[in-house]
C-alpha positions as CSV (number, residue, x, y, z in Angstrom):
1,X,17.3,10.8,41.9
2,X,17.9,14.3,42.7
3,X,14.9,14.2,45.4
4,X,16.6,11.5,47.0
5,X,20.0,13.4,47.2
6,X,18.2,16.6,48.6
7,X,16.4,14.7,51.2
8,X,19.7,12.9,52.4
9,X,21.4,16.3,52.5
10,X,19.1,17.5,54.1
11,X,19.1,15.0,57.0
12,X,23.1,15.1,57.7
13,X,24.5,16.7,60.4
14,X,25.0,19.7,58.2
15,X,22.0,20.0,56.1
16,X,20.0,20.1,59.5
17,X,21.9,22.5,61.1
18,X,21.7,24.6,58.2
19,X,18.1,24.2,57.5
20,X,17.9,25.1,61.6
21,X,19.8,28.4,60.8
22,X,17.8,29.2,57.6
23,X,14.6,29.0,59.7
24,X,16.2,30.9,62.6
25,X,16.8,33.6,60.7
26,X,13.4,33.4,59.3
27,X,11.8,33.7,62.9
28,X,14.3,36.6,63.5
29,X,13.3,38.4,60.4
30,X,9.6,38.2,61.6
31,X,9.8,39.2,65.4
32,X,9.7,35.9,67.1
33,X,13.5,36.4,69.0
34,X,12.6,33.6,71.5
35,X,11.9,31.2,68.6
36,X,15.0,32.2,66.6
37,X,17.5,31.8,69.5
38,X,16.2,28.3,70.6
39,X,16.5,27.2,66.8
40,X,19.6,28.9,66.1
41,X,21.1,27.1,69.6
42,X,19.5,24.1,68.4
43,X,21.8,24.2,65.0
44,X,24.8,25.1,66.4
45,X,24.2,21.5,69.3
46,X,23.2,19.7,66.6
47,X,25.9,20.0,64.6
48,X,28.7,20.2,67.3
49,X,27.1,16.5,68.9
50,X,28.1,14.9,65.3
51,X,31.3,16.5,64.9
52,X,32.6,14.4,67.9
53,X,34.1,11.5,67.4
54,X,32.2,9.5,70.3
55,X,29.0,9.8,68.8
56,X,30.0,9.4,64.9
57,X,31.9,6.6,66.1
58,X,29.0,5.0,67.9
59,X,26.8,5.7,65.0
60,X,29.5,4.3,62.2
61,X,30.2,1.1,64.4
62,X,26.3,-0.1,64.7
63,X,26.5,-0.2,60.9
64,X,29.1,-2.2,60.5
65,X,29.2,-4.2,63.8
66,X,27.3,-7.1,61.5
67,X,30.2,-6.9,59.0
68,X,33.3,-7.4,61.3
69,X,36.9,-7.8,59.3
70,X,36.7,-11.6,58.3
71,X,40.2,-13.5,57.2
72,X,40.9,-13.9,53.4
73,X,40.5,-17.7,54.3
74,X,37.2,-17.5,55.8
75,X,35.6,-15.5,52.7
76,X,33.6,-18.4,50.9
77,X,34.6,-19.2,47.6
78,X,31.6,-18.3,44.6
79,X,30.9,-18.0,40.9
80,X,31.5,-14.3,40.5
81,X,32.2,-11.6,42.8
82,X,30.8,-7.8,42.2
83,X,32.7,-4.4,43.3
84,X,30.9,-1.4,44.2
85,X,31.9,1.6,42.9
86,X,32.4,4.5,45.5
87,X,36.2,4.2,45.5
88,X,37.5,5.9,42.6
89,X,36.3,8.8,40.5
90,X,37.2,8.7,37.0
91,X,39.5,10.8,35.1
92,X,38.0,13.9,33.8
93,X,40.9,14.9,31.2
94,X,42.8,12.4,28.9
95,X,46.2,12.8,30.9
96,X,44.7,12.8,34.5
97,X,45.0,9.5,36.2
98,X,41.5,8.1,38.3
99,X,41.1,9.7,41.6
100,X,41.5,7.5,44.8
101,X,38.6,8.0,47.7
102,X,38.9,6.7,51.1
103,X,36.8,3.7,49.9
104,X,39.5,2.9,47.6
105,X,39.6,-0.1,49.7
106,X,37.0,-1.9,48.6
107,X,39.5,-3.0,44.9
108,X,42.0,-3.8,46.7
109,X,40.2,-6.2,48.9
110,X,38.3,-7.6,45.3
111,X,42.1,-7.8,43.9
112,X,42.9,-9.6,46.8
113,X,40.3,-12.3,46.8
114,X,40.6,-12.6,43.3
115,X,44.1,-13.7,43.4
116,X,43.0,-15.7,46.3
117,X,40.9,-17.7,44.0
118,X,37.7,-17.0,45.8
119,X,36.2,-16.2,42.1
120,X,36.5,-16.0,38.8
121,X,34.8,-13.0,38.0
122,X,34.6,-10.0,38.6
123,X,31.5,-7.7,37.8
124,X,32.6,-3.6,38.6
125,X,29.2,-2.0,38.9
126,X,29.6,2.0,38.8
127,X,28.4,4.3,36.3
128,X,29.9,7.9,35.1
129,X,28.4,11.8,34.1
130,X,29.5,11.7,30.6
131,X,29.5,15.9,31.4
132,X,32.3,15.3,33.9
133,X,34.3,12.1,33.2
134,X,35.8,10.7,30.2
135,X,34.6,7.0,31.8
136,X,33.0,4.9,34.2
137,X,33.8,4.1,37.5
138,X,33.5,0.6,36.9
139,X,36.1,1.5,34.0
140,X,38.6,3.4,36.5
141,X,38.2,0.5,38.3
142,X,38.8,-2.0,35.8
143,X,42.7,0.0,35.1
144,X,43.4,0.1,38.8
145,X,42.6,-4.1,39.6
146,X,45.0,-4.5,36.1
147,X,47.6,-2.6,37.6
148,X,47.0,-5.2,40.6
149,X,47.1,-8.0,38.4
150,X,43.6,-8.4,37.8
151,X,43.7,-10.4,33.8
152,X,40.8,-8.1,32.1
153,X,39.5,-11.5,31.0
154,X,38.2,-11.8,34.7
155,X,36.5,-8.4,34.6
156,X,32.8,-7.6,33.2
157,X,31.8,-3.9,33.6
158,X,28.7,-2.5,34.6
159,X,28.5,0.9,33.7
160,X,24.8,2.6,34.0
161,X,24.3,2.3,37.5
162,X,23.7,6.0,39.4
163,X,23.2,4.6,42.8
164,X,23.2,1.3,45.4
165,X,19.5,0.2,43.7
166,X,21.2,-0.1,39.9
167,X,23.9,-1.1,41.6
168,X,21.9,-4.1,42.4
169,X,19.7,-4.7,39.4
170,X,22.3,-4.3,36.4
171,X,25.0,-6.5,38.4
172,X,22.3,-9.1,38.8
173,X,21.3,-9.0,35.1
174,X,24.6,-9.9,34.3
175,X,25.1,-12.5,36.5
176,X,21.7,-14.1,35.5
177,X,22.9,-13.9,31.7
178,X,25.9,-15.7,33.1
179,X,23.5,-18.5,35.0
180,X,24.7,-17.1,38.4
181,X,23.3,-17.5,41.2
182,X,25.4,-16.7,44.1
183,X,28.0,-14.3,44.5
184,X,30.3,-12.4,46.8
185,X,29.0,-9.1,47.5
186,X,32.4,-6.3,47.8
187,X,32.1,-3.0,49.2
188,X,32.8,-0.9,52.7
189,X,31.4,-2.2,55.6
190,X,29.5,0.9,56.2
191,X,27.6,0.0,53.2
192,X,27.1,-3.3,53.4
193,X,23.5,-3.4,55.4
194,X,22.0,-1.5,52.3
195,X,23.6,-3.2,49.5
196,X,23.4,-6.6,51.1
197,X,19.3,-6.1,51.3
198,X,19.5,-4.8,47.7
199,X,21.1,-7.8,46.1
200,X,19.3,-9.9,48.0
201,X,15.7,-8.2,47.1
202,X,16.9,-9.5,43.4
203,X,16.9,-12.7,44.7
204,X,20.6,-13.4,44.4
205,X,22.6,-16.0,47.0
206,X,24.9,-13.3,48.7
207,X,27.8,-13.5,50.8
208,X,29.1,-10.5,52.4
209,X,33.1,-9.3,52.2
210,X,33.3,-6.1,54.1
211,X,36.2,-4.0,54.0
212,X,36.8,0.0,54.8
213,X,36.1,0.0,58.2
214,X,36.0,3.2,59.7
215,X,34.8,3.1,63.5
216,X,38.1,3.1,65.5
217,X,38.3,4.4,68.9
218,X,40.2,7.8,68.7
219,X,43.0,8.4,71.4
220,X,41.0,9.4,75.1
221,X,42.1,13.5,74.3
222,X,40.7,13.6,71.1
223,X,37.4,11.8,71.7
224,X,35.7,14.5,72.8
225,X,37.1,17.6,70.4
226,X,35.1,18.6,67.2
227,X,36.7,16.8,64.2
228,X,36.0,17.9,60.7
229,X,36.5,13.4,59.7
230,X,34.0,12.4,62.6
231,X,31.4,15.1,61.2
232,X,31.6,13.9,57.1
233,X,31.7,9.8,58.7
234,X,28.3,10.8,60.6
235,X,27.1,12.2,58.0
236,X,27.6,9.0,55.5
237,X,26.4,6.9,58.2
238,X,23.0,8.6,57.9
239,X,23.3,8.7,54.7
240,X,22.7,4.7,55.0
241,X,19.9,4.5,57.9
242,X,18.2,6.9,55.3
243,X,19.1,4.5,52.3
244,X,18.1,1.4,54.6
245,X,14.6,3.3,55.1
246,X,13.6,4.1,52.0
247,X,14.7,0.9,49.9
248,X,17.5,3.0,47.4
């Protein structure tokens, strides 16, 4: 797990430019100026190339050009549906409410089919550090999809999950104590690819219902100026070719 996390790191936009810096100023340090200066230039490209919003936009939108926004009408109806967590953090003191991410999206969408009658169940797949929150995220999400009307009679937690993979096994168990079969696979469209492949390599029926889409085309002024949102969406986007690559 935490090799996995270094390696990602490593590969975004920032982790690169900083391992080119850390090894530019290693070539400095032993004489080799030539060397440092082409790595150090290197770095500083590298990173400015992924801050724009042409490229992270480019790179966002291949993902999820297979998971285009699809009507509420056109989602298929199924057994059970299952919500990945990403969207929420959990509360970390008893008086602190959850914490809403930009993939907060990904409930309301699963509150919305669910009152569509598209399923129901609902299986919340997210786990929590005991060290640093008082629950899971499939917990937080389980109060947030009440608050939207969700019956807790339609929800089934899955709580030991750490990343996309568990994700994907412990939903499945559940649904296969349930005699499920098929299901309707939520989460953000930039994630889709990965989880998709996952549930299906448990050999689960899966229908995708993408939502969070991120690759919008930025007014013609700002597409090419560094931007601080285009740099941390390249960076997630890799994040997933890297996931897609090595099966997690």
């Amino acid at each position: 797990m935490m090799f996995s996390k270094l390696v990602i790191a490593a590969v975004s936009p920032l982790g690169t430019a900083l391992v080119l810096g850390v090894l530019a100023w290693l070539s400095g340090l032993f004489g080799n100026r030539r060397l440092a200066l082409a790595l150090g230039g290197a770095a500083l490209v590298w990173l400015w190339v992924w801050s724009l919003p042409v490229p992270s936009n480019w790179l966002r939108g291949h993902l999820e050009a297979a998971y285009p926004v699809v009507p509420l009408h056109a989602v298929p109806s199924a057994p059970a549906l299952v919500v990945l967590g990403g969207g929420i953090s959990p509360p970390q003191r008893p008086d602190d409410p959850p914490d809403l991410g930009a993939a907060a999206d990904r409930i309301w969408y699963a509150a919305r089919l669910y009152h569509a009658g598209k399923a129901p169940l609902l299986v919340l797949s997210g786990g929590g550090d005991p060290a640093v929150s008082l629950t899971s995220e499939a917990a937080a999400m389980r109060g947030l999809l009440s608050a939207l009307g969700v019956p807790e009679r339609a929800m089934v937690l899955e709580e030991q999950s750490r990343n996309t993979r568990e994700n994907a096994r412990f939903s499945v168990a559940l649904l296969r104590e349930r005699g499920i079969g098929s299901m309707v696979l939520v989460t953000s469209a930039l994630h889709m690819r990965r989880a998709l492949g996952l549930f299906a390599a448990e050999g689960m029926q899966v229908f995708p219902a993408a939502t969070d889409h991120e690759a919008r085309r930025p007014a013609a002024w700002q597409m090419w100026l560094p931007d601080t949102g285009a740099l941390d969406g390249s960076g997630r986007a890799m994040k997933e070719w890297v996931g897609s690559w090595s099966g997690r």
